[in-house]
MARGUDO-737382 format. One record per residue: x, z, y of N, C-alpha, C in turn; chain. Coordinates in steps of 0.05 Angstrom, whole numbers, plus 5000, padded with zeros to 4 digits. Atoms other than C-alpha are relative to their C-alpha. Layout:
N
atom nx:X, nz:Z, ny:Y, cax:X, caz:Z, cay:Y, cx:X, cz:Z, cy:Y, cadena:A $
...
This chain:
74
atom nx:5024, nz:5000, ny:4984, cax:2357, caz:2216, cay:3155, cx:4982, cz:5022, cy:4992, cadena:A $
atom nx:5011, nz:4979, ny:4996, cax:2315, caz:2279, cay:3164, cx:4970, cz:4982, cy:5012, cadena:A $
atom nx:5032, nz:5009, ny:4999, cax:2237, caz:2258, cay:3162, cx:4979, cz:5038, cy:5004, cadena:A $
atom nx:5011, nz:4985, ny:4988, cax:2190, caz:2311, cay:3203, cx:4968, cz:5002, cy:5006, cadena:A $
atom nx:5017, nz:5003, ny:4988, cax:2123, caz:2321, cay:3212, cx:4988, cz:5028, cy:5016, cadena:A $
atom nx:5009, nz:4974, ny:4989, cax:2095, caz:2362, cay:3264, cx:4961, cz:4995, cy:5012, cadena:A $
atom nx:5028, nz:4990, ny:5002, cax:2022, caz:2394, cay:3264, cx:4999, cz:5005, cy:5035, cadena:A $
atom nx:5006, nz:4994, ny:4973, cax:1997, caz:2408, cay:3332, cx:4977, cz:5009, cy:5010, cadena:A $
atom nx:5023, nz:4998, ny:4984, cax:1950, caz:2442, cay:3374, cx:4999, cz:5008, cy:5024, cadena:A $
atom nx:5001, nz:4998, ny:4973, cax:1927, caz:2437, cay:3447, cx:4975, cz:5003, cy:5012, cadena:A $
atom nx:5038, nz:4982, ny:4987, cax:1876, caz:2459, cay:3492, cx:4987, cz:4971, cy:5003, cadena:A $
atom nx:5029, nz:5010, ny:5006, cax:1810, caz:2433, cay:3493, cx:5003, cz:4973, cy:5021, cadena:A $
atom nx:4996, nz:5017, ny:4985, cax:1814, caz:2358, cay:3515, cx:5014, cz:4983, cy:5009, cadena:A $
atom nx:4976, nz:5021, ny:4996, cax:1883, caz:2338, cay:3517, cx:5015, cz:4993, cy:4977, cadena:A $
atom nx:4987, nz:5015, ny:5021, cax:1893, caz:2319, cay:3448, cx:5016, cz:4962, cy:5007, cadena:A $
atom nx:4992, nz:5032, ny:4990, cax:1902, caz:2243, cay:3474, cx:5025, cz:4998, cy:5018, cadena:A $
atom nx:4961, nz:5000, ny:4974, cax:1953, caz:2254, cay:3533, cx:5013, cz:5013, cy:4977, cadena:A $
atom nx:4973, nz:4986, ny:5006, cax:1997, caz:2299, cay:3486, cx:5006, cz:4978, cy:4985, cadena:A $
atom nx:4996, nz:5016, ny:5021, cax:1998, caz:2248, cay:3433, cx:5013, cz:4973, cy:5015, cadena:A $
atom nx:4980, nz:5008, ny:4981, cax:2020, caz:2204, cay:3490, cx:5024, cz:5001, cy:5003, cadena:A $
atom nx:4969, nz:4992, ny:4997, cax:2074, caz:2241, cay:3513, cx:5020, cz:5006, cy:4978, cadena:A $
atom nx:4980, nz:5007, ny:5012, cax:2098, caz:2249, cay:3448, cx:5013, cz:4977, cy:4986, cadena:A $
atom nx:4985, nz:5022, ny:5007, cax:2103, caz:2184, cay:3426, cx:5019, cz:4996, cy:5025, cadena:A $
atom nx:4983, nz:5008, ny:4981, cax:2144, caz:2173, cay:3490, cx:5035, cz:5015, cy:4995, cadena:A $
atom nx:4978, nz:4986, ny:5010, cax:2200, caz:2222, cay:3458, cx:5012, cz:4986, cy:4986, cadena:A $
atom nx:4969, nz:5018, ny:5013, cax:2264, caz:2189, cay:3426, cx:4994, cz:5019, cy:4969, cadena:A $
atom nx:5005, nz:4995, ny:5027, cax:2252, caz:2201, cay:3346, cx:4975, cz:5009, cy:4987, cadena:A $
atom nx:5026, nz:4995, ny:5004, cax:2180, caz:2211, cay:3351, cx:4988, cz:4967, cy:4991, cadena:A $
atom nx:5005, nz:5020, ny:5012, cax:2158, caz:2151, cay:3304, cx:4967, cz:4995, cy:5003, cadena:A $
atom nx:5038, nz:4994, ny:5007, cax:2075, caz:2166, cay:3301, cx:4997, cz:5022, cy:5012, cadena:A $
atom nx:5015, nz:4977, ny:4998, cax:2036, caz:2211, cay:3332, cx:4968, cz:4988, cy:5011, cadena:A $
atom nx:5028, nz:5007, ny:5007, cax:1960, caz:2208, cay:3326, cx:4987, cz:5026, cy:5001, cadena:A $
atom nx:5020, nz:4977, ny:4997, cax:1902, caz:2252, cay:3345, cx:4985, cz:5007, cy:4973, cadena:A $
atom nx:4996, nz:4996, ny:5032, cax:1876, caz:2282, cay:3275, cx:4962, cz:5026, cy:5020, cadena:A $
atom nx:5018, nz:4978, ny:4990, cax:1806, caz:2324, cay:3276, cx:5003, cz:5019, cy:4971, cadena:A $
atom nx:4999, nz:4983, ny:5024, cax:1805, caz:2388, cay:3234, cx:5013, cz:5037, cy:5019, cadena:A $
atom nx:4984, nz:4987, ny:4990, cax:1853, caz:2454, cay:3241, cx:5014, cz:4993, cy:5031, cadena:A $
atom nx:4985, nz:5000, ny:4982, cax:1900, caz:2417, cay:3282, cx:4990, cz:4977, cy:5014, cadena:A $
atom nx:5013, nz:5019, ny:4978, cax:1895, caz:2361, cay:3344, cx:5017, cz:4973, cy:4999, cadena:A $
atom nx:4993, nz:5033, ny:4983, cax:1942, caz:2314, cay:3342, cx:5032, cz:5006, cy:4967, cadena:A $
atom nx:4985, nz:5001, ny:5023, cax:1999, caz:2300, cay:3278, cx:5022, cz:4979, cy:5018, cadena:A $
atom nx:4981, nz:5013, ny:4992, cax:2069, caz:2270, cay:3298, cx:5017, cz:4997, cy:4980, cadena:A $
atom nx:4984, nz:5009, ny:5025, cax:2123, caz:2236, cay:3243, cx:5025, cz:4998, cy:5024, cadena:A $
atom nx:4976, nz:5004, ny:4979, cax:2195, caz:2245, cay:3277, cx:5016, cz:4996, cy:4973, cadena:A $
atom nx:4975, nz:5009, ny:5016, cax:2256, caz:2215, cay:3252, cx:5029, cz:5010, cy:5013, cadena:A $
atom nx:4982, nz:4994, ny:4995, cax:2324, caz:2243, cay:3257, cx:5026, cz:5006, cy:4983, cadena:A $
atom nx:4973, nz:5006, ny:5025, cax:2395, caz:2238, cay:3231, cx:5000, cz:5029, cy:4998, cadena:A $
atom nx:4996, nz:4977, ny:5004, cax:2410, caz:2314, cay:3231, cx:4980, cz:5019, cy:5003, cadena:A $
atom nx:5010, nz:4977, ny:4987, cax:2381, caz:2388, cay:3240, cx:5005, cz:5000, cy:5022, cadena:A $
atom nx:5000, nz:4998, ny:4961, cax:2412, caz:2388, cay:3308, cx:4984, cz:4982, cy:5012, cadena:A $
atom nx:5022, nz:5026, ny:4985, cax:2372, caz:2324, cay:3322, cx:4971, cz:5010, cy:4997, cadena:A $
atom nx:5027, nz:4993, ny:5014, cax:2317, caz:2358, cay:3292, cx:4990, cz:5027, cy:5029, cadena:A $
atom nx:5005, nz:4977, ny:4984, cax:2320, caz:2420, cay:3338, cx:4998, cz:4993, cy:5035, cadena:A $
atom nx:5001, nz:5006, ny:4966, cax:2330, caz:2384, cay:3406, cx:4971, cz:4984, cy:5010, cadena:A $
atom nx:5027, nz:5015, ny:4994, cax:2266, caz:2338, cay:3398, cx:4981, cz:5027, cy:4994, cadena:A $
atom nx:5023, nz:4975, ny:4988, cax:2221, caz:2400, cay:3378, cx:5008, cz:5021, cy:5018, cadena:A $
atom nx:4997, nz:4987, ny:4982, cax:2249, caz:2439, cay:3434, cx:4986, cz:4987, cy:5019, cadena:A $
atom nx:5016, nz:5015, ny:4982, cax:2222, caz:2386, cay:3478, cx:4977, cz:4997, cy:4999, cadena:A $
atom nx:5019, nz:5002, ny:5003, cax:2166, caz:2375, cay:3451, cx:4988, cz:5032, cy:5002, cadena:A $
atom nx:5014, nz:4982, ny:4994, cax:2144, caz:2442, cay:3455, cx:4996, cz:5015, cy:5031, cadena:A $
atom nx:5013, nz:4997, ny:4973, cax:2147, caz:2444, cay:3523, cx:4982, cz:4980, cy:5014, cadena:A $
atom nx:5027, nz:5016, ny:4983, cax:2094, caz:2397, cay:3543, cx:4980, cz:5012, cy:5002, cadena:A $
atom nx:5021, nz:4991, ny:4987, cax:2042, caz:2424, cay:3580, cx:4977, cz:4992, cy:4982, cadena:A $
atom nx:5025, nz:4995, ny:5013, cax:1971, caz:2439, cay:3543, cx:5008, cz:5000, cy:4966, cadena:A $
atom nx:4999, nz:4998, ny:5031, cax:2011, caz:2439, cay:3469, cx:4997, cz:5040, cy:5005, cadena:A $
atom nx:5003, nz:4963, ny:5012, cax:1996, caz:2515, cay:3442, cx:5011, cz:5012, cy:4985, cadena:A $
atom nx:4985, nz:4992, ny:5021, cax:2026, caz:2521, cay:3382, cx:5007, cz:4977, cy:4981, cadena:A $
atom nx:4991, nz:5022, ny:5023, cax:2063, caz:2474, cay:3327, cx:5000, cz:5017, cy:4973, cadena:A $
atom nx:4986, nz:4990, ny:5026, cax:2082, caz:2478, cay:3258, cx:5009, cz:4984, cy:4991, cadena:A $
atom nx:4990, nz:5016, ny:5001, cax:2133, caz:2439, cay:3236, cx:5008, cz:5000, cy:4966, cadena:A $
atom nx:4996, nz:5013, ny:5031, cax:2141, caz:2410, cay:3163, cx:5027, cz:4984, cy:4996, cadena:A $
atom nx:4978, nz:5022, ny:5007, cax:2213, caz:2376, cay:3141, cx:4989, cz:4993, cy:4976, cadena:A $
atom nx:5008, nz:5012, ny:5024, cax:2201, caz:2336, cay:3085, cx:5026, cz:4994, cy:4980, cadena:A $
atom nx:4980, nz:5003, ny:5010, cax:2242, caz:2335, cay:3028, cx:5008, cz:4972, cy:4976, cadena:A $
């Protein structure tokens, strides 16, 4: 099991819907709006790297995200 957290930031406003839609993603365990640098923090779970790569591919296409940074944890 591969443990993930991803940083996030989105335009002005839609921290709440993104954090939505990513909890709605298959290995997206937590995601929570966060004030600071970033907008919104997500905990994904996944058996592999390839599992790892297909959920942040998705997730980075949701409308109003800007930029990630993604943390594996070791």
């Amino acid at each position: 099991m591969v443990v993930i957290y991803v940083l996030v930031v989105t335009e002005v406003g839609k921290e709440n819907e993104i954090a939505g839609s990513l909890s709605k993603i298959k290995g997206v365990t937590e995601a929570k709006t966060v004030y600071g640098e970033f907008d919104v923090v997500a905990r994904i779970e996944a058996q592999n790297l390839k599992e790892v790569d297909e959920i942040i591919t998705s997730l980075r296409k949701i409308p109003g995200i800007i930029r990630t940074v993604t943390l594996i944890s070791a």
